[in-house]
N, CA, C and O atoms as a Tinker XYZ file with bonds, in Angstrom:
   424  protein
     1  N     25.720000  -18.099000   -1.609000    73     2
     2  CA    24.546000  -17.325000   -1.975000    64     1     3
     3  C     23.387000  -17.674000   -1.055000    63     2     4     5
     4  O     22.953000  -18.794000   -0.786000    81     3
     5  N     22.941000  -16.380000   -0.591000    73     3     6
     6  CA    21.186000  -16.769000    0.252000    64     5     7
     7  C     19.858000  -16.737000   -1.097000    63     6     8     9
     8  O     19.537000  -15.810000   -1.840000    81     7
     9  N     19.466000  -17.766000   -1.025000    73     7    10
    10  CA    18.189000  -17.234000   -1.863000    64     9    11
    11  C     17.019000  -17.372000   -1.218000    63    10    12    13
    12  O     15.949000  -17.481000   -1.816000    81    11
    13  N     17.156000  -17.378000    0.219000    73    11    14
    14  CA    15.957000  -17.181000    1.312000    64    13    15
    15  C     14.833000  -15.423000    0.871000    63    14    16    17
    16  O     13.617000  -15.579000    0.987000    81    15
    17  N     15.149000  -14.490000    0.583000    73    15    18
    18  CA    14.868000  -13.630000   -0.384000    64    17    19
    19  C     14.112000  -13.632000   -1.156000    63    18    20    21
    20  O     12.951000  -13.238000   -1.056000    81    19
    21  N     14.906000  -14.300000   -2.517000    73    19    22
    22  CA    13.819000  -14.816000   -3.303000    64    21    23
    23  C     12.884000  -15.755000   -3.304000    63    22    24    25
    24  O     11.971000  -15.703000   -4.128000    81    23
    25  N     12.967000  -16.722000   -2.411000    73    23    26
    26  CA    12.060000  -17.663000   -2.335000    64    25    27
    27  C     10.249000  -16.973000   -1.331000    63    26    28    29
    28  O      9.057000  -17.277000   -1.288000    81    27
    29  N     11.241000  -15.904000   -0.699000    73    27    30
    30  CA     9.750000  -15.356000    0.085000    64    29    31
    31  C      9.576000  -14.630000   -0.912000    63    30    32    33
    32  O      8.350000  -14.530000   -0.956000    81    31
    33  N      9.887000  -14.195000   -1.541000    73    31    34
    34  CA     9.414000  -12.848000   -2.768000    64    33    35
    35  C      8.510000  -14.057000   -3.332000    63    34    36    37
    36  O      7.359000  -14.198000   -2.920000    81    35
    37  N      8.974000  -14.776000   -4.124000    73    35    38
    38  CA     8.190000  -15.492000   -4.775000    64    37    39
    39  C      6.893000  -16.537000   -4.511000    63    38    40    41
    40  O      6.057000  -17.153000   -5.172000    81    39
    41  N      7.294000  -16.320000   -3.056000    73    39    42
    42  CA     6.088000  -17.154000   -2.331000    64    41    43
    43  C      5.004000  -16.197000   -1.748000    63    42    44    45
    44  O      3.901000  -16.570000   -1.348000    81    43
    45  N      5.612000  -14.503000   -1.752000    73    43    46
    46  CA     4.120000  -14.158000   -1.278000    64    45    47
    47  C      3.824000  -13.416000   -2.754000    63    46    48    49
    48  O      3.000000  -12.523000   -2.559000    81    47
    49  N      4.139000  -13.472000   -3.882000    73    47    50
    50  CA     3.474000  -13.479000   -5.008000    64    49    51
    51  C      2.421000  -14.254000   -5.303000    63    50    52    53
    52  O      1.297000  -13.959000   -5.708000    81    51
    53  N      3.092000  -15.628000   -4.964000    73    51    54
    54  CA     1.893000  -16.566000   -5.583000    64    53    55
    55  C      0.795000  -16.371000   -4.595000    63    54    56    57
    56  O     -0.371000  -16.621000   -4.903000    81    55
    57  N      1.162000  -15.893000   -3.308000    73    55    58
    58  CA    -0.149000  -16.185000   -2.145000    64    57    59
    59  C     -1.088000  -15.147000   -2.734000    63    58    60    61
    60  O     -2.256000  -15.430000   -3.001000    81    59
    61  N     -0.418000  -13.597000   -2.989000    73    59    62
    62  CA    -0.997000  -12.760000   -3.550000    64    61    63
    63  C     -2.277000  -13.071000   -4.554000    63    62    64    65
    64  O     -3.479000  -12.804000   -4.537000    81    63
    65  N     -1.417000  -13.745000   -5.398000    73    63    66
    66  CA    -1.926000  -14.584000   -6.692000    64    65    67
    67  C     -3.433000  -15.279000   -6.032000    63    66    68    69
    68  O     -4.617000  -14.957000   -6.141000    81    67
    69  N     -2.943000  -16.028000   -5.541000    73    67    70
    70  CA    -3.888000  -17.409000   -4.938000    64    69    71
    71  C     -5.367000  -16.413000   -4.323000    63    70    72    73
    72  O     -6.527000  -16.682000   -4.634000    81    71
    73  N     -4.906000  -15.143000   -3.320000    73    71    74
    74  CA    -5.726000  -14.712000   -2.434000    64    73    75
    75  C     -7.017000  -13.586000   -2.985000    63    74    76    77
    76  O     -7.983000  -13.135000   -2.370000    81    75
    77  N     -6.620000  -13.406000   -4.192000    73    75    78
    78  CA    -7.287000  -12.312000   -5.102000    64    77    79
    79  C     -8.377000  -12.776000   -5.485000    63    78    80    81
    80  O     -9.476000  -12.295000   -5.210000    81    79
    81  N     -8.114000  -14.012000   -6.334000    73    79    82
    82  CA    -9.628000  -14.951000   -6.769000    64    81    83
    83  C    -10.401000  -15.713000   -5.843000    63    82    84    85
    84  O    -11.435000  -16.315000   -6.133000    81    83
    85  N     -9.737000  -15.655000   -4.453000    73    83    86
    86  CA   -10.513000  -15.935000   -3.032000    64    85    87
    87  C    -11.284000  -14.992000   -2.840000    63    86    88    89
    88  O    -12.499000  -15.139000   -2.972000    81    87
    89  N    -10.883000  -14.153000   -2.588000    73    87    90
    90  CA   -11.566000  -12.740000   -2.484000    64    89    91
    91  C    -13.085000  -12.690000   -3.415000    63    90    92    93
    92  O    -14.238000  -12.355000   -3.146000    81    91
    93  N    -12.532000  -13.104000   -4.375000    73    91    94
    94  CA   -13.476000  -12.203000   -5.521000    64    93    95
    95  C    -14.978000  -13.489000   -5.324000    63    94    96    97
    96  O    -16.184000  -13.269000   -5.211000    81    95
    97  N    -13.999000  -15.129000   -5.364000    73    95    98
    98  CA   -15.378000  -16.258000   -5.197000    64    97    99
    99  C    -16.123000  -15.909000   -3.781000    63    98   100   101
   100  O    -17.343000  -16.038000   -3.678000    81    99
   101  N    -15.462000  -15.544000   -2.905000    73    99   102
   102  CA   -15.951000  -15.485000   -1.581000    64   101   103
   103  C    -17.134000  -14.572000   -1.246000    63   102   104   105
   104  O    -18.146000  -14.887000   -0.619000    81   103
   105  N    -16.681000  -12.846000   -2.020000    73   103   106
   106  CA   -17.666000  -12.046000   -2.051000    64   105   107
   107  C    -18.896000  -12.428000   -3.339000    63   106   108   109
   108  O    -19.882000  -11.758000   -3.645000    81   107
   109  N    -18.593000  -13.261000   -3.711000    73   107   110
   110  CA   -19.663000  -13.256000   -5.452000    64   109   111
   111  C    -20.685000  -14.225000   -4.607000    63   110   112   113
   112  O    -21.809000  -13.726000   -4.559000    81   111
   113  N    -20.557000  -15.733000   -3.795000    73   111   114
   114  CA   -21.124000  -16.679000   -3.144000    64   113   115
   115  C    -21.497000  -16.262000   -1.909000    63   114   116   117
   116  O    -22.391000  -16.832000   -1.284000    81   115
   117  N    -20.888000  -15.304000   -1.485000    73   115   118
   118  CA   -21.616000  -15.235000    0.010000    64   117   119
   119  C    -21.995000  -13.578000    0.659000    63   118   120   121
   120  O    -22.720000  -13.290000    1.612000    81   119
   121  N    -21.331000  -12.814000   -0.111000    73   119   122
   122  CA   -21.067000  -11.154000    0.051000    64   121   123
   123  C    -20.195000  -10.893000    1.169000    63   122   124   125
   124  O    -19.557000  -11.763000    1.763000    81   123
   125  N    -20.191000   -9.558000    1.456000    73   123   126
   126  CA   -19.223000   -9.000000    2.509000    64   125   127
   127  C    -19.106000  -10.259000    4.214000    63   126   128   129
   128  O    -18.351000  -10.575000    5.133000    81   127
   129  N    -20.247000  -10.481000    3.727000    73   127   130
   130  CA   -19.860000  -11.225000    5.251000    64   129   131
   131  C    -19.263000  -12.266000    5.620000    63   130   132   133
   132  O    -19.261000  -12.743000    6.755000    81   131
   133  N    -18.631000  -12.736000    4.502000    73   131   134
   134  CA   -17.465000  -13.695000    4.207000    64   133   135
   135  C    -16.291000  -13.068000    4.646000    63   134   136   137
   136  O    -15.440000  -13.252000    3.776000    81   135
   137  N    -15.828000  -12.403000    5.596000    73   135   138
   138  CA   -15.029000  -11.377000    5.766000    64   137   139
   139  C    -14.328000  -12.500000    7.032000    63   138   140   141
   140  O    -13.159000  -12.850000    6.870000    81   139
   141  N    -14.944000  -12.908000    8.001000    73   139   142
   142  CA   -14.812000  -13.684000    8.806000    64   141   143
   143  C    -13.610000  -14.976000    8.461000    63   142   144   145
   144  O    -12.663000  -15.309000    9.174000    81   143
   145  N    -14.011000  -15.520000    7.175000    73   143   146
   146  CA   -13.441000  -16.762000    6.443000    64   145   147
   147  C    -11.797000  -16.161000    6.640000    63   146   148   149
   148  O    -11.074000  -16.938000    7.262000    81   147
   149  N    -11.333000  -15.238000    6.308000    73   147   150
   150  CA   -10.179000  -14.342000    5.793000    64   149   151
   151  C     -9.312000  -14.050000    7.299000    63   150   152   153
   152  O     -8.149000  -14.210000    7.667000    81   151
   153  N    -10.725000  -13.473000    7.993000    73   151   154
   154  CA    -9.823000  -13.376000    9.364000    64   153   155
   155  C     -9.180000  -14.580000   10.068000    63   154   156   157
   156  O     -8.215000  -14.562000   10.833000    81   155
   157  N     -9.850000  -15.547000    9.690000    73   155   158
   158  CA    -9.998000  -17.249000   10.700000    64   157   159
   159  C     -8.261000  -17.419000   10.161000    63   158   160   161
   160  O     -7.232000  -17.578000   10.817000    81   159
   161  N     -8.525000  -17.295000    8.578000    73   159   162
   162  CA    -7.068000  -18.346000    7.976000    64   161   163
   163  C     -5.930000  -17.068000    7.999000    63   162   164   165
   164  O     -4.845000  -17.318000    7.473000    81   163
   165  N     -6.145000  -15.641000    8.616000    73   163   166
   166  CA    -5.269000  -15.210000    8.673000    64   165   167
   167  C     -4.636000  -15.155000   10.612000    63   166   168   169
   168  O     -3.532000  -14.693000   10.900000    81   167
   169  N     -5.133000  -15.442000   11.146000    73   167   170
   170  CA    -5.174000  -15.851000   12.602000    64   169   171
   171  C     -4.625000  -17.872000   12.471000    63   170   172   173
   172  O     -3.994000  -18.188000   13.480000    81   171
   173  N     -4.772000  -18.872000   11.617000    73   171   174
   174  CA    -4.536000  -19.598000   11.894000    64   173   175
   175  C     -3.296000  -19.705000   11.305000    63   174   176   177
   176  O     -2.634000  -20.663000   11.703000    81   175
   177  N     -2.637000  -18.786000   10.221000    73   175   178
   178  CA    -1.222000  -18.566000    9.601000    64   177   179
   179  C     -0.407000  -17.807000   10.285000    63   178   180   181
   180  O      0.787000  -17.731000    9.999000    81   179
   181  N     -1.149000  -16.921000   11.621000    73   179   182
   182  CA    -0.179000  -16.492000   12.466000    64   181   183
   183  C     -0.207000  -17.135000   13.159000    63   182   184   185
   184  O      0.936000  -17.492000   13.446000    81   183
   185  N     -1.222000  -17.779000   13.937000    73   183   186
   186  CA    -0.293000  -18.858000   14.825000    64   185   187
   187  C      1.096000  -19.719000   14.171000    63   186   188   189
   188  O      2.254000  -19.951000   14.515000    81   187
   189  N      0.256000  -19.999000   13.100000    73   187   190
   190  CA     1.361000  -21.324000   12.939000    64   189   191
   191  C      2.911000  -20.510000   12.639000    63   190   192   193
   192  O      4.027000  -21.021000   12.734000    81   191
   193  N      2.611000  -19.264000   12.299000    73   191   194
   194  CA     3.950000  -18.634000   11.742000    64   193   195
   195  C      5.083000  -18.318000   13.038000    63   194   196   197
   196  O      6.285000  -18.094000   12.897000    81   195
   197  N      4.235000  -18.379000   14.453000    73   195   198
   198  CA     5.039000  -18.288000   15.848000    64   197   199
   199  C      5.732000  -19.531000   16.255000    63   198   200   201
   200  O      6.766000  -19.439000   16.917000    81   199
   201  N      5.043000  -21.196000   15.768000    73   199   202
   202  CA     5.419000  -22.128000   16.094000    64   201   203
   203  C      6.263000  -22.974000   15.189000    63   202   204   205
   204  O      6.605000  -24.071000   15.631000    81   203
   205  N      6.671000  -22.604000   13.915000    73   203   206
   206  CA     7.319000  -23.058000   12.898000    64   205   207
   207  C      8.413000  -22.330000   13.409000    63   206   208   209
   208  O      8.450000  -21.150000   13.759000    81   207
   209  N      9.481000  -23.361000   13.406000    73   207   210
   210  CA    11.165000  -22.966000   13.845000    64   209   211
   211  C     12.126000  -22.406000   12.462000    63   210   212   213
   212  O     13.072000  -21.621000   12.389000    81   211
   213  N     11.415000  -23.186000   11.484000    73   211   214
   214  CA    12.316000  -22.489000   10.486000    64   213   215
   215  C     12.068000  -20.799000   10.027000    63   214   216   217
   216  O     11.138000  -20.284000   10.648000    81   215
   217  N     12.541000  -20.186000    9.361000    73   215   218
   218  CA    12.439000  -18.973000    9.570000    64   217   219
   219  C     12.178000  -18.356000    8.693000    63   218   220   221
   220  O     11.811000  -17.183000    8.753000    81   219
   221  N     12.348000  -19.188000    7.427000    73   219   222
   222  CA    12.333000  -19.099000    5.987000    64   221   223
   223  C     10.385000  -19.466000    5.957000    63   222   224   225
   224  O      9.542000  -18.771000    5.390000    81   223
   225  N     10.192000  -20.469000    6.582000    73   223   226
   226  CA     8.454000  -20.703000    6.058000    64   225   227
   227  C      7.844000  -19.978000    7.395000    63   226   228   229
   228  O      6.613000  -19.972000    7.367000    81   227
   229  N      8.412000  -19.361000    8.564000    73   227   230
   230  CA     7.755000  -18.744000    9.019000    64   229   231
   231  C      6.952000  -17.300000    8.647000    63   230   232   233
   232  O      5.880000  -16.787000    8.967000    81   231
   233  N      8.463000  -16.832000    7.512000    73   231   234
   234  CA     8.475000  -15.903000    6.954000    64   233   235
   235  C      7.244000  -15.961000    5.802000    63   234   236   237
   236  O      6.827000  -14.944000    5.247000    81   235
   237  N      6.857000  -16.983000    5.599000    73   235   238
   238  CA     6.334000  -17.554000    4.193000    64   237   239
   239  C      4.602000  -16.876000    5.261000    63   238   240   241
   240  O      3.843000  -15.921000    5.093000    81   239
   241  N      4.655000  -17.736000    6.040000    73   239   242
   242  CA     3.592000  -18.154000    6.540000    64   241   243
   243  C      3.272000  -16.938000    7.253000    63   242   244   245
   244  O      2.075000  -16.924000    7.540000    81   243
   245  N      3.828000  -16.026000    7.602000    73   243   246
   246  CA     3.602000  -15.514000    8.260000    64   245   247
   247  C      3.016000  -13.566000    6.873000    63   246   248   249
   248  O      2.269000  -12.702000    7.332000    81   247
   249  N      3.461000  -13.488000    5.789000    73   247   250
   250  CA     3.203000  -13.449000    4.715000    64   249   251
   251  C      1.514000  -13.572000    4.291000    63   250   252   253
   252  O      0.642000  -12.712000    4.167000    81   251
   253  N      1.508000  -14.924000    4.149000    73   251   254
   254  CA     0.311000  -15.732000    4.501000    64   253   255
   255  C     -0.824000  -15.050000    5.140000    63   254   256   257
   256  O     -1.863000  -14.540000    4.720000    81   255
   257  N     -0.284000  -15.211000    6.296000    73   255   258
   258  CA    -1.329000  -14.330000    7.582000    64   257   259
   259  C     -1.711000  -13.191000    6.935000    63   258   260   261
   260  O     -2.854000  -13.244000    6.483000    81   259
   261  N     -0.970000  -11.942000    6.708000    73   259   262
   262  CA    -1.423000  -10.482000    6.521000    64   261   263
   263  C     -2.103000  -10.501000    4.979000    63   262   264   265
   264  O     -2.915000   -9.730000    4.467000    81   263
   265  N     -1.482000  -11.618000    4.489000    73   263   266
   266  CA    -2.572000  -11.772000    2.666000    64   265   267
   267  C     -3.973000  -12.076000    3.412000    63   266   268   269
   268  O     -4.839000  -11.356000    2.914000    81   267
   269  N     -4.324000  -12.636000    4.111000    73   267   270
   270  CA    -5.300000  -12.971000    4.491000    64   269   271
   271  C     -6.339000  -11.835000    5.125000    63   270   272   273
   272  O     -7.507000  -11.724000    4.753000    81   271
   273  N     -5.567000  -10.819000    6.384000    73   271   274
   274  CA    -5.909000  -10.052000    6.829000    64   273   275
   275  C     -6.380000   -8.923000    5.728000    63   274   276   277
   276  O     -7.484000   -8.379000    5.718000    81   275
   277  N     -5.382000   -8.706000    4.871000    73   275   278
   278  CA    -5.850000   -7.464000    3.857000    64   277   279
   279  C     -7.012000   -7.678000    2.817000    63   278   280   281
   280  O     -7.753000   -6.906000    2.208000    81   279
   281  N     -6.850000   -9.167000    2.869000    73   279   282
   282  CA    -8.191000  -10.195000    1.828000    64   281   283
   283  C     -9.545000   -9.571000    2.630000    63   282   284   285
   284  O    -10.567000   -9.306000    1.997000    81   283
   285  N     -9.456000   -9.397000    3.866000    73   283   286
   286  CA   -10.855000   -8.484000    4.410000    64   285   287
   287  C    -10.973000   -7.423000    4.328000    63   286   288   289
   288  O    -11.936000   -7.085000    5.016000    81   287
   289  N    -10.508000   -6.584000    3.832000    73   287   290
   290  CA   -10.582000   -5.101000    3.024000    64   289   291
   291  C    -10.699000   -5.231000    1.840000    63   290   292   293
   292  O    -11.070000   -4.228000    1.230000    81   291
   293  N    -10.463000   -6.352000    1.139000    73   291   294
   294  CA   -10.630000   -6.809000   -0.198000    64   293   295
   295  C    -12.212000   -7.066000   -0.725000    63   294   296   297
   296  O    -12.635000   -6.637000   -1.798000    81   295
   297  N    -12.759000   -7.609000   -0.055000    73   295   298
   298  CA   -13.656000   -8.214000    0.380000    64   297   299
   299  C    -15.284000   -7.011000    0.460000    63   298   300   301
   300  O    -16.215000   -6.712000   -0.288000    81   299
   301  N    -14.900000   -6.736000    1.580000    73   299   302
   302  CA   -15.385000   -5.315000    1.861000    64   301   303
   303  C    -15.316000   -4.535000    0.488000    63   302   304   305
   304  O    -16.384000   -4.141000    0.018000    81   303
   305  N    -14.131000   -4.282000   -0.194000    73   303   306
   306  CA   -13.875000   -3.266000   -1.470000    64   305   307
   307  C    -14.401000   -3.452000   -2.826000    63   306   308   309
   308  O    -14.609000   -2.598000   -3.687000    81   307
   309  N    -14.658000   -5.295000   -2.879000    73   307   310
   310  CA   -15.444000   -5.838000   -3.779000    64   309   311
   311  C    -16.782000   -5.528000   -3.595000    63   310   312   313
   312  O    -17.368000   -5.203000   -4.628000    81   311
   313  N    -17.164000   -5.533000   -2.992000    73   311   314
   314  CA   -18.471000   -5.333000   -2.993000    64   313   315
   315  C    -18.939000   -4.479000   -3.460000    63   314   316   317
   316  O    -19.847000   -4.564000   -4.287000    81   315
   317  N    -18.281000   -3.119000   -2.922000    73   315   318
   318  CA   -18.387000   -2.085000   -3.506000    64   317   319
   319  C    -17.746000   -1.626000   -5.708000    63   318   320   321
   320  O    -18.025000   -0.829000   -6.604000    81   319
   321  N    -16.948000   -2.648000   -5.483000    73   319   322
   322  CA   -16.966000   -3.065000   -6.841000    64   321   323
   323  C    -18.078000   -3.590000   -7.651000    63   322   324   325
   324  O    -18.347000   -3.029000   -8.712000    81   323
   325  N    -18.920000   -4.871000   -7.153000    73   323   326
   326  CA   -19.589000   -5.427000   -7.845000    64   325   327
   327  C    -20.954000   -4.207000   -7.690000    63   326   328   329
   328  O    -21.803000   -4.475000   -8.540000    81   327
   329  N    -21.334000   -3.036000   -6.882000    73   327   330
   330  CA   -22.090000   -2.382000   -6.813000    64   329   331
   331  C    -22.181000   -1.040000   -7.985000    63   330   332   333
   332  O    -23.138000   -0.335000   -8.303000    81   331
   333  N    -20.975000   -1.046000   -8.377000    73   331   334
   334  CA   -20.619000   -0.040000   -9.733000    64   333   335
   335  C    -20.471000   -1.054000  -11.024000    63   334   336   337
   336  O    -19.668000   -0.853000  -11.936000    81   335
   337  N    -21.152000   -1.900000  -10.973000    73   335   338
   338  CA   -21.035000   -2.749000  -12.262000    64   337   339
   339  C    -19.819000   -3.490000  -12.532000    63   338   340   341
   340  O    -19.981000   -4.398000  -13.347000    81   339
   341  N    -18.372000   -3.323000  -11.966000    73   339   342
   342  CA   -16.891000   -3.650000  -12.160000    64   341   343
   343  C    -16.816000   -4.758000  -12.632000    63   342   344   345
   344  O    -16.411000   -4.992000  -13.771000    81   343
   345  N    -17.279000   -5.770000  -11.648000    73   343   346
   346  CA   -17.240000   -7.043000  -11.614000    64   345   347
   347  C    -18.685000   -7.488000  -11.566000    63   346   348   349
   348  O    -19.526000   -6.596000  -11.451000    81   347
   349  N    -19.113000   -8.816000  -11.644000    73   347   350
   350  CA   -20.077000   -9.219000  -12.349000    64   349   351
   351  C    -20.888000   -9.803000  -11.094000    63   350   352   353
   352  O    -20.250000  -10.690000  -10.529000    81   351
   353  N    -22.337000   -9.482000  -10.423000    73   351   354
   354  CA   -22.483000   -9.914000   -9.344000    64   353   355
   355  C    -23.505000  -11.510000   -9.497000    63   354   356   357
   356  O    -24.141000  -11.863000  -10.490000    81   355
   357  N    -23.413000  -12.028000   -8.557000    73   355   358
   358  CA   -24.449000  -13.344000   -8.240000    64   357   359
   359  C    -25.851000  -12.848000   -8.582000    63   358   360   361
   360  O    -26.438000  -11.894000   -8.073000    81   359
   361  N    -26.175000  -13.476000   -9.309000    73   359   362
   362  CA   -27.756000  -13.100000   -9.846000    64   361   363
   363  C    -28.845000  -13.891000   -8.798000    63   362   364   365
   364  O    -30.075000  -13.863000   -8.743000    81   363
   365  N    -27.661000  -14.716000   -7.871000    73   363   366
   366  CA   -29.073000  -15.231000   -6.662000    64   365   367
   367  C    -29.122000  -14.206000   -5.936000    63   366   368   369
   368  O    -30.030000  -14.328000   -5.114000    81   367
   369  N    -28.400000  -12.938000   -5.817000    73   367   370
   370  CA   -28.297000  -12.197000   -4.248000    64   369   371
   371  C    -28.719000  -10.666000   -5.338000    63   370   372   373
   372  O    -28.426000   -9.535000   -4.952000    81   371
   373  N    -29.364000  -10.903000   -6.569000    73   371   374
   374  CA   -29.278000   -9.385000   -7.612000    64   373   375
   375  C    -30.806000   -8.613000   -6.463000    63   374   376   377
   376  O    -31.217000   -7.781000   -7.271000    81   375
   377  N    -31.421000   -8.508000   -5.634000    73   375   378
   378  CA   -32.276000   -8.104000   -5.253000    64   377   379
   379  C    -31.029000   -7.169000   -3.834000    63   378   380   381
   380  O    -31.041000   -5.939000   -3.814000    81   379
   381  N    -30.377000   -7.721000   -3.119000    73   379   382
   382  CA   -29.659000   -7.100000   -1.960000    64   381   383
   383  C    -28.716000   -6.559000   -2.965000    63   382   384   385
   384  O    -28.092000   -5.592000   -2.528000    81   383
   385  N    -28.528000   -6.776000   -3.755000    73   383   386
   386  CA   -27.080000   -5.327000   -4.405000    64   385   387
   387  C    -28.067000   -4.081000   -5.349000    63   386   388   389
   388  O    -27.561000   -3.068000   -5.831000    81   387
   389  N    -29.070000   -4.330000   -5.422000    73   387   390
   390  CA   -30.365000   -3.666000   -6.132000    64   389   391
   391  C    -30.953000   -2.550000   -4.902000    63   390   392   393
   392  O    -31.276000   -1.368000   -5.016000    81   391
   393  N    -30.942000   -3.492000   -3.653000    73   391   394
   394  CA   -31.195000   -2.185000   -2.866000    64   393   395
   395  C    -29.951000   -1.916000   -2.360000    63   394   396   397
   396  O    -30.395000   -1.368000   -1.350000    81   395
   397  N    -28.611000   -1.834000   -2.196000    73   395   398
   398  CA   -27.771000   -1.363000   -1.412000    64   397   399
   399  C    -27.408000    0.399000   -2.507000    63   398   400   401
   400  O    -27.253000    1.568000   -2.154000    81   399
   401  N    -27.408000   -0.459000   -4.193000    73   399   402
   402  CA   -27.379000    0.778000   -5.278000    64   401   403
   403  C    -28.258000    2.019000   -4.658000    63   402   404   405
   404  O    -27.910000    3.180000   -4.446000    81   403
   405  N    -29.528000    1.364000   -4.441000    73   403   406
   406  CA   -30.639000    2.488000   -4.066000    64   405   407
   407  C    -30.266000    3.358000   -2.361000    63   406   408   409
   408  O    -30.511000    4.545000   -2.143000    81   407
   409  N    -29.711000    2.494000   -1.468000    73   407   410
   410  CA   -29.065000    3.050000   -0.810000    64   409   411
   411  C    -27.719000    3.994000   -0.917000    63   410   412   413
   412  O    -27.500000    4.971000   -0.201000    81   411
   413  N    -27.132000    3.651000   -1.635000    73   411   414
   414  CA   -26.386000    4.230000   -1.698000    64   413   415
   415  C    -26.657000    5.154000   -3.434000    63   414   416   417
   416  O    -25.643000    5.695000   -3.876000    81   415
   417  N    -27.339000    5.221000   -3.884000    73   415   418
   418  CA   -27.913000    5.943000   -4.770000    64   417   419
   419  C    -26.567000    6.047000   -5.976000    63   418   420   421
   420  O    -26.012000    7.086000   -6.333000    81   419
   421  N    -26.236000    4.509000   -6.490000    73   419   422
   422  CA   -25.485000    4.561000   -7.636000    64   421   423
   423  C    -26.420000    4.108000   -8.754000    63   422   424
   424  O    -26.014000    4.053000   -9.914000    81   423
């Protein structure tokens, strides 16, 4: 039996898992421009995913990488979440989501 399969299934679940509430602390503490953070660790999971010989955690890691990459559209999408009320925004930054509403007239 291979369970190389399931073990990446189940490992980019949890990254999934892991990368969602990154997302969400990242945009609540710093806003969209935390976008950068996402690109760095998804660029430093592809490197490492070219230089890891095994194939099974390259696979993992490499997984990794594009959770990371899509975490910056996430990011970006939150915002626009926390701007329709969705999610609950930083009451230190309630003056810049106060005018972006007015900009964008929600």
């Amino acid at each position: 039996m291979n369970f190389n399969g399931i073990i990446v299934g189940a490992a980019v679940f949890l990254i999934i898992g892991i990368c969602h509430p990154i997302v969400i602390k990242l945009e609540y503490n710093y806003g969209k421009k935390s976008w950068w953070v996402m690109a760095l660790a998804g660029v430093i999971f592809s490197c490492a995913s070219l230089f890891v010989k095994d194939s099974l955690w390259s696979t993992v890691l490499g997984a990794a990488a594009f959770s990371c990459f899509w975490g910056i559209h996430e990011i970006i999408t939150q915002e626009k979440r926390v701007l329709k009320r969705w999610f609950p925004e930083n009451p230190k930054r309630h003056a810049y989501y106060e005018q972006k509403r007015k900009e964008l007239q929600l």
